[in-house]
N, C-alpha and C positions, 0 to 999 in steps of 0.2 A: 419578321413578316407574320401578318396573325391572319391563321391557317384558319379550315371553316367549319363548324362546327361539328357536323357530320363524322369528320374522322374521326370525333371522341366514340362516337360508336363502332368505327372498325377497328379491328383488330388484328394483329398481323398474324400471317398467314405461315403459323408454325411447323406443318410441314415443311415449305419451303425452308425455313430457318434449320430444320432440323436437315435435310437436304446437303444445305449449304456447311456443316458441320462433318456430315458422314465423308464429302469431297475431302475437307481439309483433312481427316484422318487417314483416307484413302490415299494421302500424296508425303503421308508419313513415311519413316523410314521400315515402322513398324509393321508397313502394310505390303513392305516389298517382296516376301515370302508367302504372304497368305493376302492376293487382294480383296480388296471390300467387293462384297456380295449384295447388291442393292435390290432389297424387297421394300423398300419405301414410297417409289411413287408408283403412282398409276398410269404406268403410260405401255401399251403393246409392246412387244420387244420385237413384232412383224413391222415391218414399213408396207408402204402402199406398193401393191402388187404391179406386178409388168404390164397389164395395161394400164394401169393410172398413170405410171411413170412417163409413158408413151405419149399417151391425148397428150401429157402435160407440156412434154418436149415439143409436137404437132403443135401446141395452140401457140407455145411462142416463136416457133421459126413462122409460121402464116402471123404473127405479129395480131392475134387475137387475145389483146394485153389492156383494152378502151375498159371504159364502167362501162357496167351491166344495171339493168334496174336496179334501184333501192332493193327491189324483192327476190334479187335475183333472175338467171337465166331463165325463161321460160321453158327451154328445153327441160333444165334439170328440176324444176317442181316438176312438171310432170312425169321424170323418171321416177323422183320420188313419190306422185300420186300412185302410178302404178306397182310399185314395191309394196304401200300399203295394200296392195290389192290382195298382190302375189303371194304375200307373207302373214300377212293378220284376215285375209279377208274384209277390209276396210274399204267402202269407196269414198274416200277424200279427195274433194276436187282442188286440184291445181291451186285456183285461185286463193284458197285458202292454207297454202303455203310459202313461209316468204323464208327466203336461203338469208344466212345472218354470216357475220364475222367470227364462228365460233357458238358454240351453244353459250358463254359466256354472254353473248351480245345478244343474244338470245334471251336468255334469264332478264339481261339488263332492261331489256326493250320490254321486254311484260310485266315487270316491276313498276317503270317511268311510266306506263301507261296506265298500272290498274291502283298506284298504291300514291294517297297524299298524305300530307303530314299527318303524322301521329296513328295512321292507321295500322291498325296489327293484324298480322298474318300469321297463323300457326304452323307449323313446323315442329317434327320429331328430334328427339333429342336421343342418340345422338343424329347427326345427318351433316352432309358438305358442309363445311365452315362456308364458301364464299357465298351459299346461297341467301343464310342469313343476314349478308354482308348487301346480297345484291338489294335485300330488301330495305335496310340500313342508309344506304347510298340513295333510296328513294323517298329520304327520311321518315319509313314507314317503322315500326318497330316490330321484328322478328320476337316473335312467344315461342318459347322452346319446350314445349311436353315432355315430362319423361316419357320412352319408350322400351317395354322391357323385353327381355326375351320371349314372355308367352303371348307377345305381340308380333312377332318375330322383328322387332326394332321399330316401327311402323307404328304411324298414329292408326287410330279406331273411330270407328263414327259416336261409341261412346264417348269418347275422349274428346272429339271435336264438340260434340253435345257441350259437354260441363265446361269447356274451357271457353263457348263461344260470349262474347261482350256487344255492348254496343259500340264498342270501340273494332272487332274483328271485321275483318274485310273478306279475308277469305284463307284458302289453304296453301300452303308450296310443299306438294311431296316429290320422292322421288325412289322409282322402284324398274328395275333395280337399285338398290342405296349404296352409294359411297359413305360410309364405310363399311357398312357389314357387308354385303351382294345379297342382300333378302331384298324381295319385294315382296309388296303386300296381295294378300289371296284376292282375287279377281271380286269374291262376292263381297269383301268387305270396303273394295274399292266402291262398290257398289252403293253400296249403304253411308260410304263419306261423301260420296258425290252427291247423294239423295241429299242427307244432311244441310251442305254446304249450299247448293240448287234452294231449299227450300225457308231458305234465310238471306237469298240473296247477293250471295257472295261467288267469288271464283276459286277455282279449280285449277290449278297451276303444276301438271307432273313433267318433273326431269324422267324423261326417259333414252337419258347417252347408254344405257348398258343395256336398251329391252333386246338388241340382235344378240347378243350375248347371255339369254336364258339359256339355264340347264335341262328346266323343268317345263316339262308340256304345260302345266295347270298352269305357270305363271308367268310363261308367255305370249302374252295378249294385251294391248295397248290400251290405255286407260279412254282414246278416241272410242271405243267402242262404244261409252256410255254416256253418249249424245254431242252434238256437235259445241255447244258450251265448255269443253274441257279442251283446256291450253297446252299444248303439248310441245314439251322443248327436246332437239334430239342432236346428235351431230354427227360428222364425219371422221372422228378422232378415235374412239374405243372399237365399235366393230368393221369399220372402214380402215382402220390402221392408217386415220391422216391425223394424227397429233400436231404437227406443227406446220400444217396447212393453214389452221383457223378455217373452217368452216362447219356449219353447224346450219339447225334450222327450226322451225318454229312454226305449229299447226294452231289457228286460232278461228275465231268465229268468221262470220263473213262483214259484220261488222265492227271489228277490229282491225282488218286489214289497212283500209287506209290513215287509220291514226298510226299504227305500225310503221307503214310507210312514211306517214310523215319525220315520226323519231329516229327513224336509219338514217333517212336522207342529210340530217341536217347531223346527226353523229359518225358517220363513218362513209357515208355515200352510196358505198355497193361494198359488199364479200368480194375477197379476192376473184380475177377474172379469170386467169389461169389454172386456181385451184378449180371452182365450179366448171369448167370446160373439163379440169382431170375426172371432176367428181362422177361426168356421165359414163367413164368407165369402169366405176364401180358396181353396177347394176348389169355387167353384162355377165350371161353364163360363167365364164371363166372363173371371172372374179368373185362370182357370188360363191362357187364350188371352195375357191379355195379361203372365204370366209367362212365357208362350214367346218372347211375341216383345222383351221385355227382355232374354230368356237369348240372343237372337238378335241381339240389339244387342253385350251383351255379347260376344261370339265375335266381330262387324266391329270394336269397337274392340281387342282382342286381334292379328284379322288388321292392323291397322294399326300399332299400337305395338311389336311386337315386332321384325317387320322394321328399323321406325325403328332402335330401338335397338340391333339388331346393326349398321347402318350407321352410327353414331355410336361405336363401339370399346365400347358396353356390352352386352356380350355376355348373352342369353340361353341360355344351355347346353341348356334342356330347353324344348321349348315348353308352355307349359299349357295341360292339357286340360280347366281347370274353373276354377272361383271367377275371381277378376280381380284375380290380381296378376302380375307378372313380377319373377322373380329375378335380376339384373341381376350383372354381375361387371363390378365399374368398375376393375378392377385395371389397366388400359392406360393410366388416367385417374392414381392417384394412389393409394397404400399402405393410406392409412386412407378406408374410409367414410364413417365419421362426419365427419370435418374436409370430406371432400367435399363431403357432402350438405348442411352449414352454409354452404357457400363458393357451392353451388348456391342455396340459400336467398336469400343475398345480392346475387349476380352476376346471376341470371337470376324470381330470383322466384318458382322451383317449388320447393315442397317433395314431400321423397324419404324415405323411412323407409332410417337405415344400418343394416347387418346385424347390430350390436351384438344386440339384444337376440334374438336366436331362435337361440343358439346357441353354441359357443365352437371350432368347426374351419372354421378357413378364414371364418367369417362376417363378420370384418374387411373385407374383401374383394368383398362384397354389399351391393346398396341394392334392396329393394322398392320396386316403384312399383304403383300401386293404379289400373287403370282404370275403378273406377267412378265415372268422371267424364264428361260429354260429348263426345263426337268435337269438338266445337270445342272446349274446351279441352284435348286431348291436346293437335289440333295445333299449336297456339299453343303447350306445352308444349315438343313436339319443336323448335321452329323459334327458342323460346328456349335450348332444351340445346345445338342448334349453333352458333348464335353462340357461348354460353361456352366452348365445348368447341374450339372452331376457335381 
């Protein structure tokens, strides 16, 4: 069967692969005394809190299970209008948000919309493998920037400058960033959005981790600077709904109904169940005890990082959001990857290598993912120096 061409540009999705590796060694026999300690994906180790569970249970016994708009509940855009209200100071109206299948469906839906063949869109390097993929999938072609530490990973509106073509369409960032947890300082968001604005092009920020800043300064949604900025978000990371799928997506008021149109005809409506759970995400309760998650998160941050610069794996940037740490194991040993397998092995934690979110310097890197338990960090750290000693 001949496949279509497209896929020669994706690439498979080497976390999972490495994933799928750390299980098989974890069901070793080797692992029966000391089990695997899994810092490799990104996924909360909280679930959705006792009211979400609740609506969830309510909306399927009253059997409110039908599609919902393409754009989602209307209830729940507007719970999330008012959250930007509550939370960033932002007035975003309703109609300009549409609840998606995941921020995945999300990204995909603003891609198929803004990007035609051969158009190029920039992107930091390193940054999410699937984002460059979504663009990929729109047969647009992803341009991958180096981005260094004294950027704090993060493209620059100098950098959009020199790298913009006539071939460039527009930007896809995302801050907080998977994989470091840096986002970009508010005023230089500033000046890439000026950039991008004044050549014509879009503005495309993943923002799954912005509930999940550390830092006052760089807690603030890239909406702020003007209603032209595409904003993709979801319910997975500081909502604790991973495998919900749902997610959502702020765009112009003239995007909404082409938007519309591309949901409708690829997935219909977001789960109905989930967005009914989703409106008790936004109550008192639940928001208290997503602060004090995000507050958890931040001790295990203050703990892990220091580790690991004491262990020769150098943190360059500290993160100021989401929960992972971008590590430079290069005192350790050439390759990542063969690393992180050798870590697998030897100590029984698995480590995501830099292989897949990039190609400068990412060799060089292994994400670690703290949304795990402060006991098992430190049982983590306390295996990595034995290996490492």
């Amino acid at each position: 069967m001949k496949l279509a061409s497209r896929l020669d540009h994706i690439e498979p999705f080497y976390v999972m692969e490495c994933a799928k590796a750390a299980v098989e060694i974890a069901r070793s026999p080797e692992c029966a005394d000391s089990p695997m300690i899994f810092l490799n994906i990104g996924e909360p180790d909280f679930t959705a809190p006792v009211l979400v569970q609740d609506a969830a249970e309510r909306a399927l016994r009253a059997g409110r299970t039908q599609y919902t708009d393409a754009t989602g509940l209307p209830a729940l855009r507007e719970r999330i209008s008012r959250w930007y209200g509550t939370r960033f100071g932002l007035d975003i109206a309703p109609a300009r948000i549409i609840v998606t299948a995941g921020a995945s469906a999300a990204l995909q839906l603003a891609c198929l919309a803004l990007v035609n063949r051969d158009d190029e869109v920039l992107l930091p390097d390193p940054s999410y493998p699937c984002n460059r993929h979504f663009v990929a999938a729109a047969d647009g072609i992803a341009v991958l920037l180096p981005a260094t530490p004294a950027e704090r990973f993060q493209l620059s509106a100098a950098g959009v400058e020199a790298a913009w073509s006539a071939r460039t369409r527009g930007v896809l960032l995302a801050s907080p960033s998977n994989p470091t947890g840096t986002s970009i300082d508010p005023d230089e968001m500033g000046r890439i959005v000026a950039a991008v604005r004044e050549r014509g092009g879009f503005t495309v920020v993943d923002e799954i981790y912005l509930g999940l800043s550390f830092d006052e300064r760089f807690g603030h949604s890239a909406l702020g600077h003007g209603e032209d900025i595409i904003s993709i978000n979801s319910f997975s990371k500081y909502f604790s709904m991973t495998g919900w799928r749902l997610g959502w997506l702020v765009v112009p008021e003239g995007l909404v109904a082409p938007i519309e149109k591309l949901a409708q005809n690829l997935y219909i409506c977001p789960s109905t169940v989930a967005q009914h759970a989703a409106l008790a995400c936004f109550e008192p309760e639940s928001i208290a005890e997503y602060e004090r998650r995000r507050s958890e998160f931040r001790a295990r941050r203050d703990f892990l990082v220091p580790a690991l610069n004491e262990l020769g794996l150098t943190v360059p940037v500290l993160p100021d959001g989401a929960f992972y740490a971008w590590a430079d194991c290069s005192a350790h040993a050439a390759s990542s990857w063969d690393f992180c397998f050798e870590l697998m092995r030897r100590a029984h934690v698995a480590i995501t290598p830099g292989r897949d979110f990039g190609r400068h310097d990412t060799e060089h890197y292994l994400r670690l993912s703290y949304a795990s338990s402060m006991e098992h960090l430190r049982e983590a750290v306390e295996r990595l120096r034995g290996a490492l000693s």
